[in-house]
DRENDONU-404512 format. One line per field, with one value per residue (C-alpha): residue number from 1; x, y, z; residue in one letter. Coordinates in nm, 4 decimals. Layout:
! DRENDONU-404512
num = (NUM, ...)
east = (X, ...)
north = (Y, ...)
up = (Z, ...)
residu = (A, ...)
END
This chain:
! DRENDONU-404512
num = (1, 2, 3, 4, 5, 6, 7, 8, 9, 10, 11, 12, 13, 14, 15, 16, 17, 18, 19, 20, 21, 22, 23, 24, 25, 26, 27, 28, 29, 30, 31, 32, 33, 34, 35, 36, 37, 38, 39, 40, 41, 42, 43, 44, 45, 46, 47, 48, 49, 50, 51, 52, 53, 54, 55, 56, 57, 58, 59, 60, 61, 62, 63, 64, 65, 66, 67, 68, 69, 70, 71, 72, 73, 74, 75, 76, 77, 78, 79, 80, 81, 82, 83, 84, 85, 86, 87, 88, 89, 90, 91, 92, 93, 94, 95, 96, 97, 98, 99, 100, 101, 102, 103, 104, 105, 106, 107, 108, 109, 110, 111, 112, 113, 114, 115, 116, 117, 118, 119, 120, 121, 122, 123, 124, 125, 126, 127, 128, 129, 130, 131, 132, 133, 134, 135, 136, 137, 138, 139, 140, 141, 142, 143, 144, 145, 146, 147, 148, 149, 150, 151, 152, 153, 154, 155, 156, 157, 158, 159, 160, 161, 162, 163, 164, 165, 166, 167, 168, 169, 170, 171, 172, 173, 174, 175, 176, 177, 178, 179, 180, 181, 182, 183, 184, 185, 186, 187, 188, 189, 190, 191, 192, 193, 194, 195, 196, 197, 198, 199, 200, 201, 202, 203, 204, 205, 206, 207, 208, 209, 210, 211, 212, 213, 214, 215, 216, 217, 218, 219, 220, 221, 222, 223, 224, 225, 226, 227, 228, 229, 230, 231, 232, 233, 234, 235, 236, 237, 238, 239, 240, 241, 242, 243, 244, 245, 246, 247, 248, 249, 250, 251, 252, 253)
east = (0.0000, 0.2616, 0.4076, 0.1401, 0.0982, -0.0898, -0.4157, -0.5202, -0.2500, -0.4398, -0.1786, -0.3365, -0.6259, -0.9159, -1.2144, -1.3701, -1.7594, -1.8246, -1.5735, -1.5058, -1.6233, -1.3941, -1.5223, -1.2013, -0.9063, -0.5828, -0.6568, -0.4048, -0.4670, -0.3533, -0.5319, -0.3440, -0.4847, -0.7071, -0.7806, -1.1395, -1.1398, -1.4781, -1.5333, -1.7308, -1.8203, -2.1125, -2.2934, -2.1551, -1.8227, -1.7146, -1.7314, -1.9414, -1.7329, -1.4120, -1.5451, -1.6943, -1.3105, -1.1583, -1.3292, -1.3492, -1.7253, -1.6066, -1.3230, -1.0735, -0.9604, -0.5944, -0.3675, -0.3003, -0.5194, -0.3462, -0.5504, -0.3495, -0.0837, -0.2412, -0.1989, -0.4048, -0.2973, -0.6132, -0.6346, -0.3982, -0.4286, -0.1823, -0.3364, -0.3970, -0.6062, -0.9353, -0.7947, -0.6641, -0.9574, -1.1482, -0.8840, -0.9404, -1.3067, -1.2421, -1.0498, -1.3417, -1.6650, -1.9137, -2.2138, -2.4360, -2.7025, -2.9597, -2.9659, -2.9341, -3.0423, -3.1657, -3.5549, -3.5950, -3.3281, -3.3979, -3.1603, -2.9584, -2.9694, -2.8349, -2.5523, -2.4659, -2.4479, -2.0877, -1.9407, -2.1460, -2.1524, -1.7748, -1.5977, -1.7216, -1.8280, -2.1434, -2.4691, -2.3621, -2.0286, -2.1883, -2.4911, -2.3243, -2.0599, -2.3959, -2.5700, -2.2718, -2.2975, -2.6466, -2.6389, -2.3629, -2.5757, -2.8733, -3.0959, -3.0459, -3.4640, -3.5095, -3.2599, -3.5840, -3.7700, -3.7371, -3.6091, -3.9475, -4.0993, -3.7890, -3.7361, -3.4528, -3.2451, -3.2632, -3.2645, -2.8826, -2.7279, -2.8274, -2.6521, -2.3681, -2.3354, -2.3492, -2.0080, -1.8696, -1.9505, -1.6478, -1.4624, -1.3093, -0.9931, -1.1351, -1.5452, -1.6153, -1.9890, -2.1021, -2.3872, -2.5003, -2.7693, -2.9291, -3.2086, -3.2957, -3.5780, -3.3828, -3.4909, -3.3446, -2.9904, -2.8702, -2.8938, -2.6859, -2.4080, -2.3831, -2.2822, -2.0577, -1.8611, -1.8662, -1.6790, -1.4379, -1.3947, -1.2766, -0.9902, -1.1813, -1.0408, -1.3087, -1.3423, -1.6848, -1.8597, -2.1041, -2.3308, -2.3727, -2.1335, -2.1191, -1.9688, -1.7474, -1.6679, -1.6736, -1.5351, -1.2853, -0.8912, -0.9210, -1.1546, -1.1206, -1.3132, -1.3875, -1.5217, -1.4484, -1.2839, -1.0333, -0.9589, -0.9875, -0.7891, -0.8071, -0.7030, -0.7914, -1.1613, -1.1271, -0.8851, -1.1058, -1.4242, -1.2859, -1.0416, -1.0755, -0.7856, -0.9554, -1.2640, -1.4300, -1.4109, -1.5546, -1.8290, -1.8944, -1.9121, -2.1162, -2.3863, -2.3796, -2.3471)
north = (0.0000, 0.2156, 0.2354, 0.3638, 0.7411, 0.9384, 1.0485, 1.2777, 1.4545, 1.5903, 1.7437, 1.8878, 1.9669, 2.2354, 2.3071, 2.5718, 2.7046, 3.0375, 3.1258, 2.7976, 2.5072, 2.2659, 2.0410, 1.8894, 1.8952, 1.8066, 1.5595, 1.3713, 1.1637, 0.9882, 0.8326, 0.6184, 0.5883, 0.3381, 0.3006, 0.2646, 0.4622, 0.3996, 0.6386, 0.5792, 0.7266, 0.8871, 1.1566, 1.5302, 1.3571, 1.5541, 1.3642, 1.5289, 1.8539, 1.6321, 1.5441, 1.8944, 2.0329, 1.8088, 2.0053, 2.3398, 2.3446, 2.4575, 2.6282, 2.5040, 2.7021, 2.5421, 2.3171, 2.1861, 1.9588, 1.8164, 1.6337, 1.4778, 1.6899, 1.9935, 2.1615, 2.4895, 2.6226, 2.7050, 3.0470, 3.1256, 3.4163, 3.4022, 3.4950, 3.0983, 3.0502, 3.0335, 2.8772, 2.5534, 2.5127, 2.5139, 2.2201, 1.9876, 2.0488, 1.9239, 1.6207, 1.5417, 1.3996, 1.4378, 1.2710, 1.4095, 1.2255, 1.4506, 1.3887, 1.7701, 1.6745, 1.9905, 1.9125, 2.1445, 1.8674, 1.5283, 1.2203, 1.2862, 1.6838, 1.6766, 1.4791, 1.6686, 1.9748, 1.9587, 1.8961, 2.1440, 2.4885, 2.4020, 2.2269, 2.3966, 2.0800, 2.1614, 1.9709, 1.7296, 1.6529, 1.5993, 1.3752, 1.0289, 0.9614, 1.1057, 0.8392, 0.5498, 0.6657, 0.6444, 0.2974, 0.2328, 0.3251, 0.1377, 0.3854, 0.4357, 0.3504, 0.6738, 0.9162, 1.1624, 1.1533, 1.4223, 1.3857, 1.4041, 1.1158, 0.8652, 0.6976, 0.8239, 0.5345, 0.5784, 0.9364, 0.9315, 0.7033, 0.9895, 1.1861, 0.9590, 0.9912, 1.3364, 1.3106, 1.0625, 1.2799, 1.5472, 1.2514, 1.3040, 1.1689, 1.0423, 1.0251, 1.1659, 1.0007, 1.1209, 0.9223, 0.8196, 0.6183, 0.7324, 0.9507, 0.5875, 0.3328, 0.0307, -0.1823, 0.1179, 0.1028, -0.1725, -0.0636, 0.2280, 0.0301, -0.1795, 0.0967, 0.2015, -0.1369, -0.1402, 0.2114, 0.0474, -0.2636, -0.0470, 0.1352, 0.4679, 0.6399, 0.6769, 0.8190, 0.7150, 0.8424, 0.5573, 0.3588, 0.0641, -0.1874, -0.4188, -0.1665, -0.0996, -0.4356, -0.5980, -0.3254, -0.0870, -0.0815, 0.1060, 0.1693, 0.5033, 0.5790, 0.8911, 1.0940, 1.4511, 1.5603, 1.2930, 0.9431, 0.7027, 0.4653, 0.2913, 0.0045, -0.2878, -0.3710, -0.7743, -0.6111, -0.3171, -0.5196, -0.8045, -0.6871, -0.2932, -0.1835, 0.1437, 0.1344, 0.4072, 0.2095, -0.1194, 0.0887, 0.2682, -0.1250, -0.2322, -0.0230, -0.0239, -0.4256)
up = (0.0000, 0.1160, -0.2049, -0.3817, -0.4547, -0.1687, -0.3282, -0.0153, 0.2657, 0.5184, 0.8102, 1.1391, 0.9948, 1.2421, 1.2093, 1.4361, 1.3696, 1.6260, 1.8711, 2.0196, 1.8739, 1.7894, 1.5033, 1.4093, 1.6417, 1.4477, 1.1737, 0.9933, 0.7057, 0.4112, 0.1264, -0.1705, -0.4804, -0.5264, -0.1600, 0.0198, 0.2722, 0.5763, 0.8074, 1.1287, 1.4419, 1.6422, 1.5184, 1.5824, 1.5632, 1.2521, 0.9851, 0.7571, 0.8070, 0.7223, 0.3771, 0.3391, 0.3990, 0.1831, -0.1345, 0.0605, 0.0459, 0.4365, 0.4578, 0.7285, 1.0428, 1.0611, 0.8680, 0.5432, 0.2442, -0.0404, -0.2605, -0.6197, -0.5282, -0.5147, -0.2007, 0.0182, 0.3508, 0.5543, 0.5421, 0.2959, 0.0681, -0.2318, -0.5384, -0.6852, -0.3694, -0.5744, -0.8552, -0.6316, -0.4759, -0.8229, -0.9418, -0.6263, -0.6808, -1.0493, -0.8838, -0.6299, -0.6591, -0.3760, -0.2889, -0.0413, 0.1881, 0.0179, -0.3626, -0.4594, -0.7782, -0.9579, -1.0140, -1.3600, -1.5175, -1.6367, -1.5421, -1.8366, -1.8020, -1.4123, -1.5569, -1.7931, -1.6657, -1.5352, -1.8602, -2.0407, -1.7560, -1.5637, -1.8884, -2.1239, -2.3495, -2.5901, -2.5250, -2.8314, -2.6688, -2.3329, -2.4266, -2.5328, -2.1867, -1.9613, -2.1334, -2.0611, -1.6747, -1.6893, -1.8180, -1.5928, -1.2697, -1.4342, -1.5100, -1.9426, -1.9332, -1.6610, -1.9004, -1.9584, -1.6337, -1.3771, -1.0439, -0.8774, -1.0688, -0.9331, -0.6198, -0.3771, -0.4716, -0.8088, -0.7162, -0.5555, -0.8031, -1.1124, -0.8099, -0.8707, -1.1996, -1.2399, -0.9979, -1.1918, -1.5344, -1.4155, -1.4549, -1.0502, -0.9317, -0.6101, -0.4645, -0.1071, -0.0314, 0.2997, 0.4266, 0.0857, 0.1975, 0.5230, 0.3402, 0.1901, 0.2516, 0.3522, 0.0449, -0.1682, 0.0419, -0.1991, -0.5219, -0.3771, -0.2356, -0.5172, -0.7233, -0.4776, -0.4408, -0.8311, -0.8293, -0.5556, -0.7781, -1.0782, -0.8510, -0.7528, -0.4664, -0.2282, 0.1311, 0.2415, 0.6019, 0.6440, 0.8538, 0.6308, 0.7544, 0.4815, 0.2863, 0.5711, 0.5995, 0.3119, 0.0602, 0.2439, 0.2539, 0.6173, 0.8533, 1.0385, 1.3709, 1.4563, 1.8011, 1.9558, 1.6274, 1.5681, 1.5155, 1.7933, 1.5785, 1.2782, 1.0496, 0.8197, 0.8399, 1.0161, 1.2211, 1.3540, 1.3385, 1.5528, 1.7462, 1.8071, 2.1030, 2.2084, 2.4613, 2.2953, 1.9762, 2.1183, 2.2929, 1.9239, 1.7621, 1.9888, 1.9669, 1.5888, 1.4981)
residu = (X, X, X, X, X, X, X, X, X, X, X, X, X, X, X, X, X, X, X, X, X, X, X, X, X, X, X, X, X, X, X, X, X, X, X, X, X, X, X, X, X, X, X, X, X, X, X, X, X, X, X, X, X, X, X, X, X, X, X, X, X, X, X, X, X, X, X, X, X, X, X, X, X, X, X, X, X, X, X, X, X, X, X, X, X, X, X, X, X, X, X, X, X, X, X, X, X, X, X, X, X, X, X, X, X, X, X, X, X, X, X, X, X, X, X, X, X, X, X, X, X, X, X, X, X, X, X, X, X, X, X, X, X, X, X, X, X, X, X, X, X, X, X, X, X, X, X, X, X, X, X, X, X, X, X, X, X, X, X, X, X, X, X, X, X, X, X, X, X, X, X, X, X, X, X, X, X, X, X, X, X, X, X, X, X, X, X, X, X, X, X, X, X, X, X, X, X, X, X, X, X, X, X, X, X, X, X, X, X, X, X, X, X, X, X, X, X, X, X, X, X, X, X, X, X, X, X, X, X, X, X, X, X, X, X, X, X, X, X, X, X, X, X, X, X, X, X, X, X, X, X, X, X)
END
């Protein structure tokens, strides 16, 4: 693994909302590429904000994010600042627990529309690889329905493809599947583990343990801001050293 480029550097990361509260308390991370990343922990731990600093949808309070070698300073203000942040947005794909799917669009027009309004590509150029991710997902029959006329599962794997359509480096999902009924969860995770099985780089905040399990490099756990600990799935899953890790399993399994 360790020979493998790093994907993600994260270096004593912060995160503080107001005037003193402490999100995320000195993170260090690093992703290779390739590598499926789980993270779990109780909620109000700070995962979502994690992910959500990552692509600078937050902006972080301290430290340092380097994501395929492109690296930001929190609170740096050289003149590129922008520009960076625009290229590891380019890089990432994000999926949200909410679909955010825009509901004037069709399937095939959500997709597109990061090609066509941040690329640049004409609606010609965009149609025929939205149309491969839409088949990909399994949804070519749904390509002209609107987002209010398909279910949520359906609903977050158009969501999926419109990430994939930027054609991303690496794919942050943050609870991908807790807005879902739990017959819908599957179809959801399948396309996840089929994205994992083709070598995306993907950092995942979950609940679904399978996935967890059954698909990830590393396991992180996180509480108060920082990792407890992590490490290989059977290893975390089985034999977990920290108390506050054991006390997270157990509630969860």
């Amino acid at each position: 693994m360790n020979n493998r480029k790093v994907m993600v550097k994260i270096r004593n990361l912060h995160k503080v909302f107001g005037k003193d509260l402490h999100v995320l308390d000195g993170i260090d991370m690093d992703v290779h590429v390739g590598e499926v990343v789980s993270i779990l922990g109780p909620s109000g731990s700070g995962k979502s904000t994690l992910l959500r600093c990552i692509n600078f949808l937050e902006e972080p309070t301290a430290g340092t994010i380097e994501v395929d070698g492109v690296a930001i300073k929190a609170g740096e203000k050289s003149s590129d600042h922008a520009a960076k942040i625009l290229d590891i947005r380019k890089k990432t794909g994000m999926c949200f627990q909410s679909f955010n799917l825009f509901p004037h669009m069709t399937a095939i027009g959500n997709v597109m529309e990061g090609p066509v309004t941040v690329l640049g590509q004409s609606r010609k150029e965009a149609t025929p690889y939205a149309e491969e991710l839409l088949d990909w997902v399994g949804l070519s029959d749904k390509r002209d329905e609107y987002p209010s006329r398909l279910s949520g599962g359906q609903q977050q794997r158009v969501a999926i493809a419109r990430s994939l359509a930027m054609k991303p480096k690496i794919m942050l999902f943050d609870e991908p599947t807790s807005a879902l009924d739990p017959e819908l969860v599957g179809e959801v995770v399948d396309v996840m583990e089929r994205l994992a099985k083709e070598g995306m780089t993907i950092i995942a905040v979950t609940h679904e343990m399978h996935f967890a399990r059954d698909v990830s490099s590393r396991v992180f756990i996180m509480d108060g801001g920082n990792w407890i600990e992590e490490g290989p799935p059977e290893e975390m899953f089985t034999n977990p050293k920290e108390e506050r890790s054991k006390r997270f399993l157990a509630h969860i399994l």
